[in-house]
C-alpha positions in Angstrom: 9.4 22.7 -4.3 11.1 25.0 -6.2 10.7 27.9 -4.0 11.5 27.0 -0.4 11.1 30.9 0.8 7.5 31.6 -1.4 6.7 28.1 1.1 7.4 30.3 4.0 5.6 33.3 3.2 2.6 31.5 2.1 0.2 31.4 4.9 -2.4 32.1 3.0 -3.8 35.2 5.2 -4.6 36.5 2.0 -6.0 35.3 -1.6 -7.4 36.7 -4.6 -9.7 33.4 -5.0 -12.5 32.8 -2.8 -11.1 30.4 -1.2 -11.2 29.6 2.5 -8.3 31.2 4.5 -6.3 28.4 5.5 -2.4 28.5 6.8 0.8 26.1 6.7 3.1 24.9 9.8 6.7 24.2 9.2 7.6 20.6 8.9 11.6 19.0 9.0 13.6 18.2 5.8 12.9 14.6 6.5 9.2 14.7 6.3 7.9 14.1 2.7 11.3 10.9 2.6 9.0 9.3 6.0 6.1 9.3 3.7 7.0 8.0 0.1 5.0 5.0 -1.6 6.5 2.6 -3.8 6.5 4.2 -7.4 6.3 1.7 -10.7 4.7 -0.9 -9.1 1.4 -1.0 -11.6 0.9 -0.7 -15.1 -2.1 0.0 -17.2 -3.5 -4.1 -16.8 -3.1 -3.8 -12.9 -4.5 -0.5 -12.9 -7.9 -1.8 -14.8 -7.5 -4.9 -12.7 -8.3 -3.0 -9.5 -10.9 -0.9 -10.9 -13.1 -4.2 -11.8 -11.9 -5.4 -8.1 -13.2 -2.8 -6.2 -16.6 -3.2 -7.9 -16.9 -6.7 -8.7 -18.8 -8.0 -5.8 -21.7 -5.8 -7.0 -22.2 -8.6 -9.7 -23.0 -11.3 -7.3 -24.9 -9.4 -4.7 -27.1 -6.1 -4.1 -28.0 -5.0 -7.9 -31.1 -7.6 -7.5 -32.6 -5.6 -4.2 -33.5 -3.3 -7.0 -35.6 -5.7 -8.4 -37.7 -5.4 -5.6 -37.7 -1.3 -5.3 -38.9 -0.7 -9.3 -39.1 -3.8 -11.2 -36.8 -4.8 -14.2 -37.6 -1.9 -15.9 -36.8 0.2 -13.2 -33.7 -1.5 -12.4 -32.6 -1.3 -15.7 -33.5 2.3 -16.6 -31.9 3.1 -13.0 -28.8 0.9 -14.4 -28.4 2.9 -17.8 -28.3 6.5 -16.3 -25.8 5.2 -13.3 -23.6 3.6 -16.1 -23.8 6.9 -18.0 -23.4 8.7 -14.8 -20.1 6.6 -14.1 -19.0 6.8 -17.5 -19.0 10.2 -18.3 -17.3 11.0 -14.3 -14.9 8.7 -15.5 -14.1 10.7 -18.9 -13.7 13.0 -16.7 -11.2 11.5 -13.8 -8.9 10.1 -17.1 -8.0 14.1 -17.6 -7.8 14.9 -14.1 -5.5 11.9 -13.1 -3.0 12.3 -16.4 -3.0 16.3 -15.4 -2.4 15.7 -11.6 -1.1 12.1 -10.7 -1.3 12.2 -7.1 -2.2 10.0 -4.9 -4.7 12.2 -3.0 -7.3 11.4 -6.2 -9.9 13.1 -5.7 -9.4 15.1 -2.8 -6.3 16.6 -5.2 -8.2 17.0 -8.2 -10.9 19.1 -6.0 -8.5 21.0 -3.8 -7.3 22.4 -6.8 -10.3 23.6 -8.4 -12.5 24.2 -5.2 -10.2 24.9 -2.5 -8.9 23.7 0.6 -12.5 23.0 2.2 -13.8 21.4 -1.2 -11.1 19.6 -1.0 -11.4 18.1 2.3 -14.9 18.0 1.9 -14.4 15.6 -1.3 -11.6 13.6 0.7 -13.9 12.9 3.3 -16.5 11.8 1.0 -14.3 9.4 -0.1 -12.9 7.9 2.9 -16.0 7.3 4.6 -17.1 5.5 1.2 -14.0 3.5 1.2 -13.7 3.0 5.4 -17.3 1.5 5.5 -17.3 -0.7 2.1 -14.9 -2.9 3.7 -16.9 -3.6 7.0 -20.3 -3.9 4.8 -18.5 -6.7 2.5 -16.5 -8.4 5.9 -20.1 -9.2 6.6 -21.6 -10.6 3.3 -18.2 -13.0 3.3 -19.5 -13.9 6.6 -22.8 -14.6 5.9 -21.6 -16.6 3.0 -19.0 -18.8 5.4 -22.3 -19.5 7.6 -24.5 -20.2 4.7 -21.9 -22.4 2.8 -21.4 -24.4 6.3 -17.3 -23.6 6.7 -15.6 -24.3 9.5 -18.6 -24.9 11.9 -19.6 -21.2 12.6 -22.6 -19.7 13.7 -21.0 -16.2 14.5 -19.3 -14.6 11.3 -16.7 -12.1 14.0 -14.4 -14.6 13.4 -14.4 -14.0 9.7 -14.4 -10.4 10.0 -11.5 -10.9 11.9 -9.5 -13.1 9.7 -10.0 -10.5 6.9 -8.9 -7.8 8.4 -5.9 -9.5 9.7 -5.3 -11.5 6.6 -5.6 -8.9 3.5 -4.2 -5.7 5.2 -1.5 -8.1 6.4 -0.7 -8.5 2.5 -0.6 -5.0 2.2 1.6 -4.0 4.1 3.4 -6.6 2.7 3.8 -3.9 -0.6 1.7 -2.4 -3.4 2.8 -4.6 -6.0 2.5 -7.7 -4.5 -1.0 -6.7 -3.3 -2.1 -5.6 -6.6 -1.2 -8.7 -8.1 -2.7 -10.8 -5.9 -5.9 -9.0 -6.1 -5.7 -9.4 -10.0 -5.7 -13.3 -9.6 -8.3 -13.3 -7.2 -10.4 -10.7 -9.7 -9.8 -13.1 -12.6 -11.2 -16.2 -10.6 -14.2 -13.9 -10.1 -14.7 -12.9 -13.5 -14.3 -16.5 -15.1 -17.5 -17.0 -12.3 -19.6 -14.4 -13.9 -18.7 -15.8 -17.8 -19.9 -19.0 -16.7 -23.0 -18.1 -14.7 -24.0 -16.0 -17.9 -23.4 -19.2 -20.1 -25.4 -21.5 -18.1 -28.2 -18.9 -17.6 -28.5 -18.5 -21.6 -30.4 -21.7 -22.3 -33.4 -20.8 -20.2 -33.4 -17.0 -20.9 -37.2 -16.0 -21.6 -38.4 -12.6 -21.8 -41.8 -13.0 -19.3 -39.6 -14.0 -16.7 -38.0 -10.6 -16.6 -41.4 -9.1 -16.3 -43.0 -11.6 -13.8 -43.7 -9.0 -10.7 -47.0 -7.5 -10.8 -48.0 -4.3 -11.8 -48.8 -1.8 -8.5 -51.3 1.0 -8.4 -48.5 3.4 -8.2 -48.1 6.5 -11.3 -47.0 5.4 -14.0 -47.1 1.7 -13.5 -47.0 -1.1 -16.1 -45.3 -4.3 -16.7 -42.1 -2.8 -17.6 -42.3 -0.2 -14.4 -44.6 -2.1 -12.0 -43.8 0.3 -9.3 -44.0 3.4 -11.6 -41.3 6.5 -11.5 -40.7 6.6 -8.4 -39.8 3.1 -8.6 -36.7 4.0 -10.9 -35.2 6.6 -8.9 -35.6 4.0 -5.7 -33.3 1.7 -7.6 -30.7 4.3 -8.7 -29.2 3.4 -5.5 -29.4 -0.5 -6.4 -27.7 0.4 -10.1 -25.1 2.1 -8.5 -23.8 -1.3 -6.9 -23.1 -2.8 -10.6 -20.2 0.0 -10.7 -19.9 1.4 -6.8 -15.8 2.2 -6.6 -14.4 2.2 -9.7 -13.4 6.2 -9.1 -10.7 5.1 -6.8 -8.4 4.1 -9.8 -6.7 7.3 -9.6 -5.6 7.0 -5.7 -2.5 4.4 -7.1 -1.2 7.4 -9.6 1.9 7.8 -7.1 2.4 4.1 -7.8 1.8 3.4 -11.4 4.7 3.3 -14.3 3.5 5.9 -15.8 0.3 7.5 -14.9 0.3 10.1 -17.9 -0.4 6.8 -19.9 -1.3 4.3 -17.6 -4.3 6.0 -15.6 -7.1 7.4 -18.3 -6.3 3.7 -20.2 -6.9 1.6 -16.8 -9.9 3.3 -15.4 -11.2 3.5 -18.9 -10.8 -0.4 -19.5 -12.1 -0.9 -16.3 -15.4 1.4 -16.7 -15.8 -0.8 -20.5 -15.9 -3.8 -18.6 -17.9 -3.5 -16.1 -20.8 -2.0 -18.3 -20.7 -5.3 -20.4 -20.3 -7.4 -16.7 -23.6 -5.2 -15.5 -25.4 -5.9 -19.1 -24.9 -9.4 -18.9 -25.9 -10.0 -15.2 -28.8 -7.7 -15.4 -30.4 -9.6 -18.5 -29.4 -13.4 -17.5 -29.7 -13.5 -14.2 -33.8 -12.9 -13.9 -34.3 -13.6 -17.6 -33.3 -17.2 -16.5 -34.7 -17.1 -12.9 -37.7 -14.3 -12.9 -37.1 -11.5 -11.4 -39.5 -12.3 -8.4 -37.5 -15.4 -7.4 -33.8 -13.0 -7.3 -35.5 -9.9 -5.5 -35.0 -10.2 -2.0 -32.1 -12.9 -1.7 -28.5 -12.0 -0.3 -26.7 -14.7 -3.1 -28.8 -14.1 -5.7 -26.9 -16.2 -8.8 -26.7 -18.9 -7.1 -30.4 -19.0 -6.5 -31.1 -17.9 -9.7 -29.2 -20.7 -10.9 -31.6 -22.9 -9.0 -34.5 -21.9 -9.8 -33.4 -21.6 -13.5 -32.9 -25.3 -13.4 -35.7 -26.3 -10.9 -33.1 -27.8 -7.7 -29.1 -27.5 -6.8 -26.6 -28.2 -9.3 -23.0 -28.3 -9.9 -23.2 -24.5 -11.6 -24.7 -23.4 -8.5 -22.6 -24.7 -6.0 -19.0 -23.7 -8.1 -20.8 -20.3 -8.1 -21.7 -19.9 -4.7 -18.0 -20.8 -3.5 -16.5 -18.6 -5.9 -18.9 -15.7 -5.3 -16.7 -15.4 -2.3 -13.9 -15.0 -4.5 -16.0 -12.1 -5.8 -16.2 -10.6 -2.6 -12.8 -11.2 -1.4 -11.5 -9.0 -4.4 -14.1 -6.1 -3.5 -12.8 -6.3 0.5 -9.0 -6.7 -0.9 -9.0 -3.6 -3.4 -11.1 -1.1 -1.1 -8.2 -1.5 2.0 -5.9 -0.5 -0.8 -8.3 2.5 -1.6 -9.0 4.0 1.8 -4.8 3.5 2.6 -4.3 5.6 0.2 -7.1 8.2 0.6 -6.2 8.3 3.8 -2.4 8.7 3.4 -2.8 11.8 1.6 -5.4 13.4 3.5 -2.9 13.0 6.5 0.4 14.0 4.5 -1.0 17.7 3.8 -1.9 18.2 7.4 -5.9 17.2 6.7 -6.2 14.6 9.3 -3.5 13.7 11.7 0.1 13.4 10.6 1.1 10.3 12.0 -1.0 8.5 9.7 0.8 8.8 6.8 4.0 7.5 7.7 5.6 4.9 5.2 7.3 1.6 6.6 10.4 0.0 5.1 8.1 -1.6 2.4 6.8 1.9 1.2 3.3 1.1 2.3 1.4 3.1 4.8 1.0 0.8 7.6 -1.3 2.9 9.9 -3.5 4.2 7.4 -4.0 0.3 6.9 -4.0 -0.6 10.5 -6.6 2.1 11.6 -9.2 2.0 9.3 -9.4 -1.5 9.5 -9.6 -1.9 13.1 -12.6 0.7 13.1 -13.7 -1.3 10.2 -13.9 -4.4 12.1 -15.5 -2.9 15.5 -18.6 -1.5 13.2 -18.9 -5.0 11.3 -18.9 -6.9 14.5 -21.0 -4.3 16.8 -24.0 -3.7 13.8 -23.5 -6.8 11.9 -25.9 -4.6 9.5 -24.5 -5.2 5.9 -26.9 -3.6 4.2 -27.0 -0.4 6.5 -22.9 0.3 6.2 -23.1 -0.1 2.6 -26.0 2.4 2.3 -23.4 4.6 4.2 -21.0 3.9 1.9 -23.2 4.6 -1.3 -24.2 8.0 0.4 -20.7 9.0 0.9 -20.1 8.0 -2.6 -22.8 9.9 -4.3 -21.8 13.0 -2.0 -17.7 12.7 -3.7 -19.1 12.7 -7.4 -21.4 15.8 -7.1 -18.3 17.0 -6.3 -15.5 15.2 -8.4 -17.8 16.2 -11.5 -17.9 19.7 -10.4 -14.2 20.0 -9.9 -13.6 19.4 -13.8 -16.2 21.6 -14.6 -14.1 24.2 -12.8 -10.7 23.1 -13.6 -11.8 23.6 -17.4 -12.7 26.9 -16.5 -10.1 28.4 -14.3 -6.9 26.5 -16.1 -7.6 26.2 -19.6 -4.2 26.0 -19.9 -3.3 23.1 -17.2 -1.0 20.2 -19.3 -4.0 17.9 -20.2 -2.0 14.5 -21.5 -5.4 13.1 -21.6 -8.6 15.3 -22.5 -12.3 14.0 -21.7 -14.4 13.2 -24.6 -16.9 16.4 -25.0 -15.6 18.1 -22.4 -17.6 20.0 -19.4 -20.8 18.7 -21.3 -19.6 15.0 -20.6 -19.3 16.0 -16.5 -22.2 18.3 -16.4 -24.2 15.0 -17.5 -22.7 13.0 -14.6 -23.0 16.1 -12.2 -26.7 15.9 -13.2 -26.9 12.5 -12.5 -25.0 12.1 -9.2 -27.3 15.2 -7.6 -30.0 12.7 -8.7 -28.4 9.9 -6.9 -28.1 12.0 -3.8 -31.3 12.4 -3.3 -32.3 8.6 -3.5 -30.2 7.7 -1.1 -32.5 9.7 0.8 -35.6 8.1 -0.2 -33.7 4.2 0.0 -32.4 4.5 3.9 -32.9 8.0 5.9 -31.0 6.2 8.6 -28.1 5.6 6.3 -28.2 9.6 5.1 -28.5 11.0 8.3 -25.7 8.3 9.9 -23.3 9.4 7.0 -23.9 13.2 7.4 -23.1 13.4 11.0 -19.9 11.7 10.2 -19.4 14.3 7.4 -20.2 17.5 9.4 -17.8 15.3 12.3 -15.3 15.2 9.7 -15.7 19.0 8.7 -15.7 20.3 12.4 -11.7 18.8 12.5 -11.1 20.5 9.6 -12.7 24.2 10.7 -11.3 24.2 14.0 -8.2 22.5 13.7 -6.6 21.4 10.9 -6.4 24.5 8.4 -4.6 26.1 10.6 -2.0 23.3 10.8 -1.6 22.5 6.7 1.7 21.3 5.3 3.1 23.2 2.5 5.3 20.8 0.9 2.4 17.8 0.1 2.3 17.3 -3.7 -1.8 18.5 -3.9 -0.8 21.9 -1.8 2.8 23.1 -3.1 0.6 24.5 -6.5 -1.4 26.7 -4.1 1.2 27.5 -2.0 3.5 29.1 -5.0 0.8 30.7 -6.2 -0.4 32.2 -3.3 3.4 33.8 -2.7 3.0 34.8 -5.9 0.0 36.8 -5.3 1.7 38.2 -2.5 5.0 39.2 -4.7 2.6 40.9 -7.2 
């Protein structure tokens, strides 16, 4: 920081924003060099790579639940606005990580435009979506081992076990050996999906997509067979096809350059999973019918089966490497929730300690923790489908307020250094704002258990913050030395 003494004075008693009053605690000259990450260990490619990893088990399983909430039609018109929800947020995350490449993501981008409690309050959001993803998929892999007959089991904790151990293992190993391994694994994935589309092609037919009866509900049809309400049930369901991709920007401390490098990776990402969701949304039950997909927890592979009338070699090489599919999800989301979690921790948010660096520059106990809770929820709830409801809620709750923090940023710093700008501007967020509010709510209407689980960890979360941890702040953090300078300067004037 350029002015050591303005750090000092800035307690932040006092501020002309309305911001709430927060204050900073001294830390030693050693503090920031205990907590450094390995810098230029990803390029653009890499970058884009994780964005399709973190999302890229939502091809092989979860979209088609949706089928069974509002029918093709629903699904798909729940699909469209979450894809324009998504793209549009990310527009608007390119700007915000090429004007502020830190590694706090969003929890940086919104502490500068809403404050210290929005945010924390977006930080939160995030880590609670990125601590229980991880759990959620440890149990899909499992179910997977047990349904593909590996090893003998008939209890997947061993699994969940070997995951945890195994892939943060590799991360603390380093960044960019993590990041490349996750690439490979991603590309195995991908070259799953091209084939499962190409196989499903030949017996595409249009009735199949509508074969689920029309209910009594308003507004039903063939296309909507569970009427308006049946699209916003699915929203959730449509989220899955691109659930994650926002955590792109939490590698900006270790990309080459992310100026450059961040708007063109998340924005390659975002392009390809649209055309991955467009693909798997048509083939899979236009070649199967969408009753025969709706309810099952490996849905190409049966799809596949019922396509062709029996098992077959295209089923059984896509059930084996749908764990590769899920593998890359569990693999990129530790990196996520590190990170997250490191910077929360190196401003004084959550506890200090977490953020410390190893020899390898990775943060080994905001690894370690997360995953050990991780792997105590997966193994006492065994409940996939209720810890990824959590995570979806804690998702939708981050862009309301990631989308909002752009808005605001527009507004109050017109004149922030903006390498990259977003497409249309505040109109492109305001539609995604619009949207995510919209996805709040049917997160409500798709598991209340979920909602209400989620935002007692959230007002948990908050409590820390209120009664603790604003009081305790530490100036020198790359997302709080802007408001600390500007804060003594306020004080100066």
């Amino acid at each position: 920081m350029s002015d050591s003494n303005a750090a000092d004075r800035a307690t932040n008693r006092s501020s002309h924003k309305p911001h709430l009053s927060v204050e900073y605690s001294q830390v030693g000259a050693d503090y920031l060099r205990q907590r450094q990450l390995k810098r230029g260990a990803a390029g653009w490619l890499l970058l884009a790579g994780l964005g399709v990893s973190y999302v890229i088990s939502g091809d092989f399983a979860g979209w088609n639940f949706g089928l069974e909430k509002g029918g093709w039609g629903g699904l798909l018109v729940a699909t469209v606005l979450m894809a324009v929800m998504y793209s549009c947020m990310v527009f608007g995350l390119a700007e915000m990580s090429s004007a502020l490449p830190v590694a706090g993501a969003g929890y940086g981008f919104a502490r500068r435009a809403l404050g210290p409690l929005g945010g924390f309050a977006t930080g939160t959001a995030i880590l609670i979506e990125y601590s229980i993803a991880p759990a959620a998929i440890s149990i899909f892999i499992g179910g997977y081992v047990e349904t593909l007959g590996l090893f003998g089991l008939t209890n997947s904790w061993p699994v969940y076990l070997v995951c945890y151990l195994v892939f943060v293992g590799i991360h603390l190993r380093g960044a960019g050996e993590a990041l490349r391994i996750m690439f490979a694994i991603t590309a195995v994935a991908v070259l799953a999906l091209i084939a499962f589309v190409v196989g499903m092609v030949p017996k595409f037919s249009v009735d199949k997509l509508f074969d689920i009866p029309a209910t009594d509900a308003v507004g039903a049809s063939s296309f909507l067979p569970f009427g308006i309400t049946g699209v916003l049930a699915a929203l959730v369901y449509g989220i899955w096809f691109f659930l994650a991709v926002e955590g792109v920007p939490l590698a900006a401390e270790e990309a080459r350059d992310p100026k450059r490098d961040m708007p063109k990776g998340i924005i390659v990402a975002m392009a390809a999973l649209v055309v991955f969701a467009a693909l798997i949304l048509v083939t899979a039950p236009g070649g199967a019918g969408s009753q025969a997909i709706a309810t099952s927890d490996n849905p190409l592979p049966e799809a596949v089966r019922a396509a062709y009338g029996g098992d077959n070699l295209l089923a059984q090489v896509i059930n084996y490497v749908g764990l590769a599919g899920l593998v890359a999800s569990f693999f990129s989301i530790i990196y996520a929730y590190s990170r997250q979690l490191f910077a929360l921790s190196r401003a004084g948010y959550l506890p200090r300690w977490l953020s410390r660096t190893g020899k390898r520059k990775t943060p080994y106990l905001a690894l370690i923790v997360p995953g050990t809770i991780g792997f105590l929820l997966a193994t006492a709830t065994g409940d996939g489908a209720l810890l990824i409801n959590v995570a979806v809620f804690g998702a939708t709750v981050s862009y309301v307020l990631l989308n909002l923090s752009h808005i605001v940023l527009r507004f109050r710093e017109p004149g922030l250094e903006r390498p990259y700008r977003t497409p249309g501007g505040i109109a492109t967020t305001s539609v995604a704002l619009v949207l995510a509010v919209a996805a709040v709510i049917a997160t409500f209407l798709v598991d209340m258990l979920a909602a209400g689980v989620t935002a007692a960890i959230f007002l948990a979360f908050l409590a820390y913050f209120w009664f603790y941890s604003r009081h305790r702040l530490v100036a020198k953090a790359p997302e709080e030395e802007f408001a600390v300078i500007e804060r003594a300067e306020s004080e100066l004037g």
